[in-house]
GUTORPA-771330 format. One record per atom (N, C-alpha, C): residue number from 0; residue in one letter; chain; atom name; x, y, z. Coordinates in steps of 0.2 Angstrom, whole numbers, plus 5000, padded with zeros to 4 digits. Layout:
# GUTORPA-771330
  seq  type  mol  atom  east  north    up
  NUM     a    A    CA     X      Y     Z
...
***
This chain:
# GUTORPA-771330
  seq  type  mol  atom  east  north    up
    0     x    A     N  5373   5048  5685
    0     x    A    CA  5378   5054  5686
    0     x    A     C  5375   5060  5684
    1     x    A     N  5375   5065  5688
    1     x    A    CA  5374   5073  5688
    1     x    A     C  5378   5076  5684
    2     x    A     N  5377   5082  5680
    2     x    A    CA  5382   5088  5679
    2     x    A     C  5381   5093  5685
    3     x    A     N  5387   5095  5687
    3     x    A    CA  5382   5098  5694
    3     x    A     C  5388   5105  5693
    4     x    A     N  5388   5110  5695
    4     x    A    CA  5389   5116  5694
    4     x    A     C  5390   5119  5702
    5     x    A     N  5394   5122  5707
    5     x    A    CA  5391   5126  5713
    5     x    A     C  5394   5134  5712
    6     x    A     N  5390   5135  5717
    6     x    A    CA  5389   5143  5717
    6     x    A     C  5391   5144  5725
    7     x    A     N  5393   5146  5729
    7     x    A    CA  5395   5148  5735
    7     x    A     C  5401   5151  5735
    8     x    A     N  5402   5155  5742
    8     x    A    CA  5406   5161  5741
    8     x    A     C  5414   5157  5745
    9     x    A     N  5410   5151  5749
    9     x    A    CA  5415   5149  5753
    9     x    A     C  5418   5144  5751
   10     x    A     N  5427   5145  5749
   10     x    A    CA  5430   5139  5744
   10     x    A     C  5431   5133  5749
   11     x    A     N  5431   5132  5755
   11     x    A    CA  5432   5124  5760
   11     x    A     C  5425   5121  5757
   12     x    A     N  5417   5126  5759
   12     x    A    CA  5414   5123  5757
   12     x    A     C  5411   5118  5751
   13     x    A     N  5415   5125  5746
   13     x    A    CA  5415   5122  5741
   13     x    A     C  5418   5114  5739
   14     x    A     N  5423   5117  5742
   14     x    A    CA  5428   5110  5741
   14     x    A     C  5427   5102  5744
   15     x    A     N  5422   5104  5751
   15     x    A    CA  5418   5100  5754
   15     x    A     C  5413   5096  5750
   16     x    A     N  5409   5102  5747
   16     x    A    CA  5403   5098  5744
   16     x    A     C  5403   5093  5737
   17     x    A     N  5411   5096  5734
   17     x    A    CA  5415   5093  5727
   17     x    A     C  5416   5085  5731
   18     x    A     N  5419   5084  5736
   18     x    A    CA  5420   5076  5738
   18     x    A     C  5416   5072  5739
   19     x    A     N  5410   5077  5743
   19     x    A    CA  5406   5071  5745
   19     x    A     C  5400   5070  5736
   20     x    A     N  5401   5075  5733
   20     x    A    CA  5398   5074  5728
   20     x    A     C  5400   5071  5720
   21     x    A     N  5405   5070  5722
   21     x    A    CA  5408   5065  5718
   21     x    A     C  5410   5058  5720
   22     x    A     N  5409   5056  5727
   22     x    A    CA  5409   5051  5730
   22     x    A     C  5404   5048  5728
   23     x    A     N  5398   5051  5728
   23     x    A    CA  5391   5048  5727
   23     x    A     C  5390   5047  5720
   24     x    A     N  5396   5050  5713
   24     x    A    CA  5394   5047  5707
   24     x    A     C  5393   5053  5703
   25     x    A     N  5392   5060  5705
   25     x    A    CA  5391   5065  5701
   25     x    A     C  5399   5067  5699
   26     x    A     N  5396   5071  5694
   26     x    A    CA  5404   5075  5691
   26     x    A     C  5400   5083  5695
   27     x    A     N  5406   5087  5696
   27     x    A    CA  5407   5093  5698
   27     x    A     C  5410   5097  5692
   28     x    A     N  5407   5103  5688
   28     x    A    CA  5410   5102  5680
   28     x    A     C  5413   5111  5683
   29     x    A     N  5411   5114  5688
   29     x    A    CA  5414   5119  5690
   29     x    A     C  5411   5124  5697
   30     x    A     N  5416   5127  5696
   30     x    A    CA  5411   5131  5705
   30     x    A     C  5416   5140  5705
   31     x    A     N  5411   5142  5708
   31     x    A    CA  5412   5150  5706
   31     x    A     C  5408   5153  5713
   32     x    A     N  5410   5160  5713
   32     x    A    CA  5406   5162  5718
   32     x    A     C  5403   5170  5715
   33     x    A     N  5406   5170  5708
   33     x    A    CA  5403   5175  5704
   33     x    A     C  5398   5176  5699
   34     x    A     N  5393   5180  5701
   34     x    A    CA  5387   5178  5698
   34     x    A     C  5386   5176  5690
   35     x    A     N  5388   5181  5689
   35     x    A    CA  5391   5183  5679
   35     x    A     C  5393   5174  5676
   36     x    A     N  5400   5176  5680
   36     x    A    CA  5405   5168  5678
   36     x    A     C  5399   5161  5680
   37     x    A     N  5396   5161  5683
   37     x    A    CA  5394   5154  5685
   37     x    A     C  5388   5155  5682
   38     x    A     N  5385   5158  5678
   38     x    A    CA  5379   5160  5673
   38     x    A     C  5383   5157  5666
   39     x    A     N  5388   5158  5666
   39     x    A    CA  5392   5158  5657
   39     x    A     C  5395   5150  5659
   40     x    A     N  5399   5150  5663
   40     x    A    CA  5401   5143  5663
   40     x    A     C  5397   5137  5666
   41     x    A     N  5391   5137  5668
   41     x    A    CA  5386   5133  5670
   41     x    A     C  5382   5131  5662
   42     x    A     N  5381   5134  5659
   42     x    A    CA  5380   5134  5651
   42     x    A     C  5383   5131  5646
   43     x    A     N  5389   5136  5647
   43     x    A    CA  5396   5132  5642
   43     x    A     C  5397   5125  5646
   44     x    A     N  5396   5124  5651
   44     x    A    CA  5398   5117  5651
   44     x    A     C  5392   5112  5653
   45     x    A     N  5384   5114  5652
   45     x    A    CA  5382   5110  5649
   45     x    A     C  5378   5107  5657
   46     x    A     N  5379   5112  5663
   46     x    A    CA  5377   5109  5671
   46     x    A     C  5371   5106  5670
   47     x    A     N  5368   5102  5672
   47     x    A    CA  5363   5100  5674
   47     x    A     C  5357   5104  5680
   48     x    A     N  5363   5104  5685
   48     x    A    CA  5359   5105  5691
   48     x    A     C  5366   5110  5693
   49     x    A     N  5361   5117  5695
   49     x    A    CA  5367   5122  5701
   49     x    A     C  5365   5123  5705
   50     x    A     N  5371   5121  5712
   50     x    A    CA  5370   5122  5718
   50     x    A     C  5371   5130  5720
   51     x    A     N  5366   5132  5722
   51     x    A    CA  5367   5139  5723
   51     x    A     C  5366   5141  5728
   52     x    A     N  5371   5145  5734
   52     x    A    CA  5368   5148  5739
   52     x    A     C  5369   5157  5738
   53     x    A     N  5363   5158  5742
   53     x    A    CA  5357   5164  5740
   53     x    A     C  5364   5170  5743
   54     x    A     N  5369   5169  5748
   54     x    A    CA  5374   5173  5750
   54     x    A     C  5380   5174  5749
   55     x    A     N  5384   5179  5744
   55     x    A    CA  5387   5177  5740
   55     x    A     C  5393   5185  5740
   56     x    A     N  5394   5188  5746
   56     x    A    CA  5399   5192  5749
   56     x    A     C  5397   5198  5747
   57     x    A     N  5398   5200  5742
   57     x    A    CA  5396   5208  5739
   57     x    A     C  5391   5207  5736
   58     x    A     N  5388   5199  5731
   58     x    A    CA  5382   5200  5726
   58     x    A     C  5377   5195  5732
   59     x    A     N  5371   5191  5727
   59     x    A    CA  5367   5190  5729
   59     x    A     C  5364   5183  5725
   60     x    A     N  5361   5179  5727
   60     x    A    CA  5360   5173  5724
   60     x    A     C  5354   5174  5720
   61     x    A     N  5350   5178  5722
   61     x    A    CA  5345   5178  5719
   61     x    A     C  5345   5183  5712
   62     x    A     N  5350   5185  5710
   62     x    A    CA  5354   5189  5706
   62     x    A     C  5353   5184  5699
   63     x    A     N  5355   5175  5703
   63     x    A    CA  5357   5172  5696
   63     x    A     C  5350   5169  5695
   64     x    A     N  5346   5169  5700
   64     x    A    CA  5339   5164  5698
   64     x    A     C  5337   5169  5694
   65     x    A     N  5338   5174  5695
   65     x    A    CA  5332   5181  5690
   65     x    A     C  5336   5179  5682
   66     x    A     N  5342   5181  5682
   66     x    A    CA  5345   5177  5675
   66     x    A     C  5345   5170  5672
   67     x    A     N  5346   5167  5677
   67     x    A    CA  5343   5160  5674
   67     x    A     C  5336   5161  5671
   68     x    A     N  5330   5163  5676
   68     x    A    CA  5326   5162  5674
   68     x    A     C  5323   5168  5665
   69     x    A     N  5329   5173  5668
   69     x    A    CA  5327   5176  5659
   69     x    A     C  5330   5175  5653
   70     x    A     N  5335   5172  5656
   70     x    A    CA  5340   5168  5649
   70     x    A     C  5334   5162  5648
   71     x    A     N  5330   5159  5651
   71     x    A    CA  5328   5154  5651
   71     x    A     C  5332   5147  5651
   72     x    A     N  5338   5148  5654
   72     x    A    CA  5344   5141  5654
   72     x    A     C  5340   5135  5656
   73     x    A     N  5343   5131  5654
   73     x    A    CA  5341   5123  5656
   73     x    A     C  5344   5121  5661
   74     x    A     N  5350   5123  5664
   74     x    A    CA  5351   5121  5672
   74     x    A     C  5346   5124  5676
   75     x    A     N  5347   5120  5680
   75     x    A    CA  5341   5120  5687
   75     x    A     C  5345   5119  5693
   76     x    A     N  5342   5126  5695
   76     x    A    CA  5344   5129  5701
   76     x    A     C  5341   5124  5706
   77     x    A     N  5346   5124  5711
   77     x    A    CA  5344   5120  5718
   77     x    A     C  5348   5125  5725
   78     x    A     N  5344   5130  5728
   78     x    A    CA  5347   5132  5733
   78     x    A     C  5348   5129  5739
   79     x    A     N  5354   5131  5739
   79     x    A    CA  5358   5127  5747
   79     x    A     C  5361   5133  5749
   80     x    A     N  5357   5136  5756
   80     x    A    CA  5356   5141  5760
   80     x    A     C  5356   5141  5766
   81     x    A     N  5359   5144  5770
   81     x    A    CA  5358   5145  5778
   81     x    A     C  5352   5148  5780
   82     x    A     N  5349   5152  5775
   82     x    A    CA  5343   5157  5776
   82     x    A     C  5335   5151  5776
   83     x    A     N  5334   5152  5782
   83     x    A    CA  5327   5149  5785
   83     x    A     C  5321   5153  5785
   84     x    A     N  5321   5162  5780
   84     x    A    CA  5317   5163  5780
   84     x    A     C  5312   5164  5775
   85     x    A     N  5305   5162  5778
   85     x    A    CA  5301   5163  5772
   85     x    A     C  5299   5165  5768
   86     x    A     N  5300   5171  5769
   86     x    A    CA  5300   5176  5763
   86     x    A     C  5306   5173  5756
   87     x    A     N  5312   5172  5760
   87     x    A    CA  5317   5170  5754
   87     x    A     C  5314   5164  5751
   88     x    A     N  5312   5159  5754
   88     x    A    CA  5311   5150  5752
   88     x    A     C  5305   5154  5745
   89     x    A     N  5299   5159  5747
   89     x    A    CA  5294   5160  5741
   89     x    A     C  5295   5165  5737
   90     x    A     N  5303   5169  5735
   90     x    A    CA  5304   5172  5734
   90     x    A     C  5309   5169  5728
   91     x    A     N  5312   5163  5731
   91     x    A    CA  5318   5158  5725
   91     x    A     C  5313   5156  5721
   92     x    A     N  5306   5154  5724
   92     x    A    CA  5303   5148  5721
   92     x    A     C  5299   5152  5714
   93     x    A     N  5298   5160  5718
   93     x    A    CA  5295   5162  5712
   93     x    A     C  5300   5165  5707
   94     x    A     N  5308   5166  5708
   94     x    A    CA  5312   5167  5703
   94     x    A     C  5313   5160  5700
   95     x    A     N  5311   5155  5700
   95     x    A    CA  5311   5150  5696
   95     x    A     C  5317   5141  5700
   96     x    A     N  5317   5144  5706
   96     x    A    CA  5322   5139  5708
   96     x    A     C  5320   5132  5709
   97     x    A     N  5323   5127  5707
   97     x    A    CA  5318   5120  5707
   97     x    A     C  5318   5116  5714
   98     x    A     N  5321   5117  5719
   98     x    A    CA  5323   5116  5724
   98     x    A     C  5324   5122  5730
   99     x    A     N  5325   5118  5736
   99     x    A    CA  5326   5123  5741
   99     x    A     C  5330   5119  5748
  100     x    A     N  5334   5118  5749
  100     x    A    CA  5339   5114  5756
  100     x    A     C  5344   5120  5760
  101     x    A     N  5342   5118  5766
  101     x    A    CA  5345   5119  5771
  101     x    A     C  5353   5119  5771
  102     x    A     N  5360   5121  5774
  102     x    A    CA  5364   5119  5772
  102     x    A     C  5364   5116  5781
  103     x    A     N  5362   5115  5784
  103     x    A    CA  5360   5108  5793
  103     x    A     C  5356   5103  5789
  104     x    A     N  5356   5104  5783
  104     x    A    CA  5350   5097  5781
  104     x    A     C  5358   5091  5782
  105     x    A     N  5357   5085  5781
  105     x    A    CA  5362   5080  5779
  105     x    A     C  5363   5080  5774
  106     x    A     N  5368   5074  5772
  106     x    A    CA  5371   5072  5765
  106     x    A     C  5364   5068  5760
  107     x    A     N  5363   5066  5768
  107     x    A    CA  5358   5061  5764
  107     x    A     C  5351   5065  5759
  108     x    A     N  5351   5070  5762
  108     x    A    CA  5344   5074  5760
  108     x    A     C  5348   5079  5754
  109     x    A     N  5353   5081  5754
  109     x    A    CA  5356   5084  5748
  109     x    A     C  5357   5081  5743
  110     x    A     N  5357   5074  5742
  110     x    A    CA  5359   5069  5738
  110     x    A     C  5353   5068  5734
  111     x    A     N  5347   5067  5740
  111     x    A    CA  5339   5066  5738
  111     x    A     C  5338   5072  5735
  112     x    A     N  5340   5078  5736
  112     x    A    CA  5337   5083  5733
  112     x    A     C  5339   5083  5724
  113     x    A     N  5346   5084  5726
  113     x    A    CA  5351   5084  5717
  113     x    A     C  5346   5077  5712
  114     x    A     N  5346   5073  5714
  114     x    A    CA  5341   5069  5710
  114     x    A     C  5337   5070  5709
  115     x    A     N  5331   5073  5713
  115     x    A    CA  5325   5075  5711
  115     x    A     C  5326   5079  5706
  116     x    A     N  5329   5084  5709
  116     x    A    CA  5329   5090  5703
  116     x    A     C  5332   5090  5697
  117     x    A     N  5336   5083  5695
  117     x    A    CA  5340   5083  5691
  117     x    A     C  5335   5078  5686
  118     x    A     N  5330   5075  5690
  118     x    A    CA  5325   5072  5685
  118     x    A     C  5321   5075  5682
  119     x    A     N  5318   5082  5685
  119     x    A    CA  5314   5086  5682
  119     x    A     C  5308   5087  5687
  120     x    A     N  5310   5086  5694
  120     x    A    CA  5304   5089  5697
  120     x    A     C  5306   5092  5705
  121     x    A     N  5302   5095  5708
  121     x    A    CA  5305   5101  5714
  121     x    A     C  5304   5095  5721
  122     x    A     N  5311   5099  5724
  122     x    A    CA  5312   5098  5730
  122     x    A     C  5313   5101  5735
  123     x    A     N  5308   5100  5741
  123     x    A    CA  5307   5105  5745
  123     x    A     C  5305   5100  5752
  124     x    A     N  5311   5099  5757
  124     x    A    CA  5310   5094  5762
  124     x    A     C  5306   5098  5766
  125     x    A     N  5303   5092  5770
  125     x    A    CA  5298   5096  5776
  125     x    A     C  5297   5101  5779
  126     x    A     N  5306   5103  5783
  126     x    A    CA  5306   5111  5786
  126     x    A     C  5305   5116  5780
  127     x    A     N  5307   5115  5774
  127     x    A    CA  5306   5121  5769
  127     x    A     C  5299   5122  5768
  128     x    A     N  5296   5116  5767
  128     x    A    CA  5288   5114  5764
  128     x    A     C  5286   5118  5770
  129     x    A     N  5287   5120  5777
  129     x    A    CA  5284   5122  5783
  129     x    A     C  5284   5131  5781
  130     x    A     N  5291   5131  5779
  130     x    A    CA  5292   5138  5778
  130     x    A     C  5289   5143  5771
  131     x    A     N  5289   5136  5766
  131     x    A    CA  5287   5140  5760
  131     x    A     C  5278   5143  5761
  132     x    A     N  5273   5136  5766
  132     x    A    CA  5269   5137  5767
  132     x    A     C  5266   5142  5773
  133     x    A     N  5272   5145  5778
  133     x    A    CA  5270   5150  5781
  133     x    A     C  5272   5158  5778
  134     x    A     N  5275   5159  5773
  134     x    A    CA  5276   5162  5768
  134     x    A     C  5267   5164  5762
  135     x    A     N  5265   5159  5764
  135     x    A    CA  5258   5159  5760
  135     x    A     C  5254   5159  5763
  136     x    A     N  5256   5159  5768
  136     x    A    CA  5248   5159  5774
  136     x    A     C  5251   5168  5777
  137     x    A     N  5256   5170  5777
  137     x    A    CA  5258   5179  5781
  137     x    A     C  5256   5182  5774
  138     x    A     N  5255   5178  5766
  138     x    A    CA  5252   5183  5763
  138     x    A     C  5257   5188  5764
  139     x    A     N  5264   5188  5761
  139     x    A    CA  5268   5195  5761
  139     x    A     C  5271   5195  5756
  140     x    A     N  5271   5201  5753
  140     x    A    CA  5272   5203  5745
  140     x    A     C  5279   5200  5744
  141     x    A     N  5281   5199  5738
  141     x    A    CA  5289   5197  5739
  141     x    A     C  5294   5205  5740
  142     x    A     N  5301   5201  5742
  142     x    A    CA  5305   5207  5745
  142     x    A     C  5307   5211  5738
  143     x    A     N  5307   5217  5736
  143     x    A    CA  5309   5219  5731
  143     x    A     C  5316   5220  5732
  144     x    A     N  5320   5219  5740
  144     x    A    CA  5325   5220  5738
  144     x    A     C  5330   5213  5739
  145     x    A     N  5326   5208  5737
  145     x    A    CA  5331   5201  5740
  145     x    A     C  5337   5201  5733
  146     x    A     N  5335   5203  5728
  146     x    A    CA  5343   5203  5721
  146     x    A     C  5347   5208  5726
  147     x    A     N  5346   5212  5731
  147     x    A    CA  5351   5217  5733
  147     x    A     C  5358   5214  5737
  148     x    A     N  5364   5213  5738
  148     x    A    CA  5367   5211  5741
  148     x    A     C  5369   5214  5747
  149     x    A     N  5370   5210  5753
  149     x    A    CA  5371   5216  5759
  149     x    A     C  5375   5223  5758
  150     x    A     N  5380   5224  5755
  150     x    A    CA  5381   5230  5755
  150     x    A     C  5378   5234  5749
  151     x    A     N  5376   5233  5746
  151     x    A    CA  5371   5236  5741
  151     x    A     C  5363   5236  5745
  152     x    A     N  5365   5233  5749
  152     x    A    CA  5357   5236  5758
  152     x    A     C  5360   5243  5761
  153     x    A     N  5367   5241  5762
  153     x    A    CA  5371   5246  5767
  153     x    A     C  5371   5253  5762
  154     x    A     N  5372   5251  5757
  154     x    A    CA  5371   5258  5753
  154     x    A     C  5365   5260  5751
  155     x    A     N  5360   5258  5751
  155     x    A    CA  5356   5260  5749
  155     x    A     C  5352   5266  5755
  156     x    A     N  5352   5261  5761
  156     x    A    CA  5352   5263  5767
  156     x    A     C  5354   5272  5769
  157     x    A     N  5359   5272  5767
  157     x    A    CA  5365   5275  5766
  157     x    A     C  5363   5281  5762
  158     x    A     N  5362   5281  5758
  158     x    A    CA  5357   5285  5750
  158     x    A     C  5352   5288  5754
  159     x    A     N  5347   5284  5757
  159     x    A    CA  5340   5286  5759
  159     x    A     C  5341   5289  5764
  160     x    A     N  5347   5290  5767
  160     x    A    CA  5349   5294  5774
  160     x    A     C  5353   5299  5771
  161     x    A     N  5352   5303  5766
  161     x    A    CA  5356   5311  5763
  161     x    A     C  5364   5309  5761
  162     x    A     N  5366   5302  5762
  162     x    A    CA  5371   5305  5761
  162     x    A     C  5376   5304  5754
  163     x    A     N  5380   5310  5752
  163     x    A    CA  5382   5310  5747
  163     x    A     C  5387   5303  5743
  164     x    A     N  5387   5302  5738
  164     x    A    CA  5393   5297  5734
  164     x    A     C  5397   5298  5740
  165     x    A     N  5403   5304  5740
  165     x    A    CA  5409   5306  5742
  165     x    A     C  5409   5302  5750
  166     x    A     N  5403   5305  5754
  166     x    A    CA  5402   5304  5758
  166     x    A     C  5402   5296  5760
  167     x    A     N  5397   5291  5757
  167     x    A    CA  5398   5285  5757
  167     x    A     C  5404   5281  5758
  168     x    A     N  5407   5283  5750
  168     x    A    CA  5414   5280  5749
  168     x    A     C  5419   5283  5755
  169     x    A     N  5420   5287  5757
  169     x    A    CA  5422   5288  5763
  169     x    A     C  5424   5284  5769
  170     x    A     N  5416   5282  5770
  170     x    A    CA  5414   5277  5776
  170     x    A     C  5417   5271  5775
  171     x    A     N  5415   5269  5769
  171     x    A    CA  5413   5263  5766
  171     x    A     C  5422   5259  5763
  172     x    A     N  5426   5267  5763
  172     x    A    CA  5433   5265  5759
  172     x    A     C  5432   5262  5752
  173     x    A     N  5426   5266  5749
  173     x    A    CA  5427   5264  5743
  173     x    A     C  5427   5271  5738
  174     x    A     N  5429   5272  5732
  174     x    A    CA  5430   5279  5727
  174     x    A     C  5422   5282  5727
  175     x    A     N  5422   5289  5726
  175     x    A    CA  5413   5289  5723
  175     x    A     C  5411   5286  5718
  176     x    A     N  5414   5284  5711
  176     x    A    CA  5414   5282  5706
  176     x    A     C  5413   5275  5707
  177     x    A     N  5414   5271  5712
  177     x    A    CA  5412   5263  5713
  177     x    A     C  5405   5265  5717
  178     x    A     N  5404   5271  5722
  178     x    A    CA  5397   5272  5723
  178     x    A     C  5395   5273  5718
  179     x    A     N  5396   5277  5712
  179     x    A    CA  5390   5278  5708
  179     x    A     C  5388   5272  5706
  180     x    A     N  5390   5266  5705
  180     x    A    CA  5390   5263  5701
  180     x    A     C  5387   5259  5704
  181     x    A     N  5387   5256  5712
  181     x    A    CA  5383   5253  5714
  181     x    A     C  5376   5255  5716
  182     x    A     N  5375   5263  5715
  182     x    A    CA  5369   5267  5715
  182     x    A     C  5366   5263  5708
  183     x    A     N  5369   5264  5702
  183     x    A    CA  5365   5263  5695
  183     x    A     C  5363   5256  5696
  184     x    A     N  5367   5252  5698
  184     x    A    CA  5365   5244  5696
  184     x    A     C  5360   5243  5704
  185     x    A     N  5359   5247  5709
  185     x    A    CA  5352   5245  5713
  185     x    A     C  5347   5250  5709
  186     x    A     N  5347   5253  5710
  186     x    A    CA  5342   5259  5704
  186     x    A     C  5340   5253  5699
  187     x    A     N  5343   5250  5693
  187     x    A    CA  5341   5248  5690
  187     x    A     C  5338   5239  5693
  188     x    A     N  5341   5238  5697
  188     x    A    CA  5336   5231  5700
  188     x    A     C  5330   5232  5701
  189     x    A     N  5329   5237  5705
  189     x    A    CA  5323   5238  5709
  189     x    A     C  5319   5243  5703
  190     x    A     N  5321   5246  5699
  190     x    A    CA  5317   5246  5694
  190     x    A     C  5314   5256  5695
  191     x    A     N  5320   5259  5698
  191     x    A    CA  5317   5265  5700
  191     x    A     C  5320   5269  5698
  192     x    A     N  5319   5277  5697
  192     x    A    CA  5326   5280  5694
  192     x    A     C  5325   5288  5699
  193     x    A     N  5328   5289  5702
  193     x    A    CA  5330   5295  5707
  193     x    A     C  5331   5291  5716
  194     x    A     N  5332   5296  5717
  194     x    A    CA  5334   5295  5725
  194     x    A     C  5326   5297  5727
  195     x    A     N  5325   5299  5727
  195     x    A    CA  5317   5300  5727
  195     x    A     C  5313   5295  5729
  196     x    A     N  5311   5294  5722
  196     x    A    CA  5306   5282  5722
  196     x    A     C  5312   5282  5725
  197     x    A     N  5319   5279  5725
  197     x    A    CA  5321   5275  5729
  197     x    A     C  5319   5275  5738
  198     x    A     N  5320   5280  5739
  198     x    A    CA  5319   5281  5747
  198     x    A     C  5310   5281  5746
  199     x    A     N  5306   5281  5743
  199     x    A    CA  5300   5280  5746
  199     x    A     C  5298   5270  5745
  200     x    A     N  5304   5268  5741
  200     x    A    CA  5302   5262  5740
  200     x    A     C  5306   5258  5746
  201     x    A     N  5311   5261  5747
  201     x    A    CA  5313   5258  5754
  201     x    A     C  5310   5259  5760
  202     x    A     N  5308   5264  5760
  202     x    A    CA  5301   5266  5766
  202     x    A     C  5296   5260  5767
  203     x    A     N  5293   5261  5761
  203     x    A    CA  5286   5256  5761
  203     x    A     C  5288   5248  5761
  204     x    A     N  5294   5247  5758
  204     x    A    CA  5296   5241  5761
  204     x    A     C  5299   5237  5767
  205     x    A     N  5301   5241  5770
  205     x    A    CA  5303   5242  5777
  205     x    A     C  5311   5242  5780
  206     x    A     N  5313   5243  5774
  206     x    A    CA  5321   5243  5773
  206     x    A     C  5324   5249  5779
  207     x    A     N  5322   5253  5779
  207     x    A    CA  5322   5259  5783
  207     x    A     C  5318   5262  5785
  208     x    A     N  5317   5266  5791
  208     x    A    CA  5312   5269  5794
  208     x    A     C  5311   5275  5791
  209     x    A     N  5303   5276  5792
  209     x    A    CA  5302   5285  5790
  209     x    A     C  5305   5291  5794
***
């Protein structure tokens, strides 16, 4: 038996994967779709293994491998993703994720996976092995904006094309004060500080065009 933990934004799926994963003999000790909370109670209860998917409404998945990996936690990430691209598969791998699965893999290869990972070694089925390995054969730097969540891409986007908080929140329907704020916390992911580096780091990574 596992301690197993999930992370997904989607509560049916969620509640799918608790059945089949408690049929098979695992406890589920909780599931969150919020980065913060499934970092503190993944911990405080002591998970074993967290299912995590990388998409995650407003945040980002890669959000928790990065704190996982700096808290140094002893639960062991296992991503369950839609995302089939290579860039993402060597980008978890190097935020410290133990595993990598498909959510069209079957029960049967999920199952294979949570035990691998849960014994202490990585799991990456054949498609992923294909994608992680053409990821290192394109030789592509990692994404510096993969901890960004879609709308923290929309904003940033957003930003690098002149336009003001006011204006943002506007479009966006949200206060300038919730834009400031999503400003500080991409500025500080990505490690920049003015609109400046930001629009020249989205440039050269290809976020937006020159």
């Amino acid at each position: 038996m596992t301690r197993i933990y999930l992370v997904d934004d989607q509560l049916i799926l969620r509640d799918g994967l608790q059945a089949l994963l408690e049929a098979a003999g695992h406890e589920v000790i909780g599931a969150s779709s919020d980065p913060t909370q499934c970092i503190v109670e993944a911990q405080q209860r002591h998970a074993e293994v967290m299912l995590l998917d990388l998409g995650l409404g407003e945040r980002s998945g890669f959000e928790v491998l990065q704190e996982l990996k700096r808290r140094s936690a002893t639960v062991r990430a296992l991503v369950l993703t839609m995302s089939a691209q290579p860039r993402h598969v060597a980008d978890a791998v190097r935020m410290g994720a133990a595993g990598y699965v498909l959510k069209d893999a079957g029960a049967a290869e999920l199952l294979e996976a949570i035990d691998t990972v849960a014994a202490g070694r990585r799991y990456f089925g054949p498609q992923v092995a294909d994608l992680a390995l053409q990821a290192l054969t394109d030789d592509a730097p990692p994404d510096r904006f993969a901890t960004l969540s879609p709308r923290e891409r929309q904003i940033v986007t957003m930003v690098v094309n002149g336009l003001s908080s006011a204006a943002i929140g506007t479009q966006l329907h949200l206060s300038p004060k919730t834009v400031d704020t999503y400003r500080s916390r991409i500025m500080s992911k990505l490690g920049v500080n003015g609109v400046t580096a930001l629009v020249r780091l989205a440039v050269r990574e290809g976020l937006v065009e020159n």
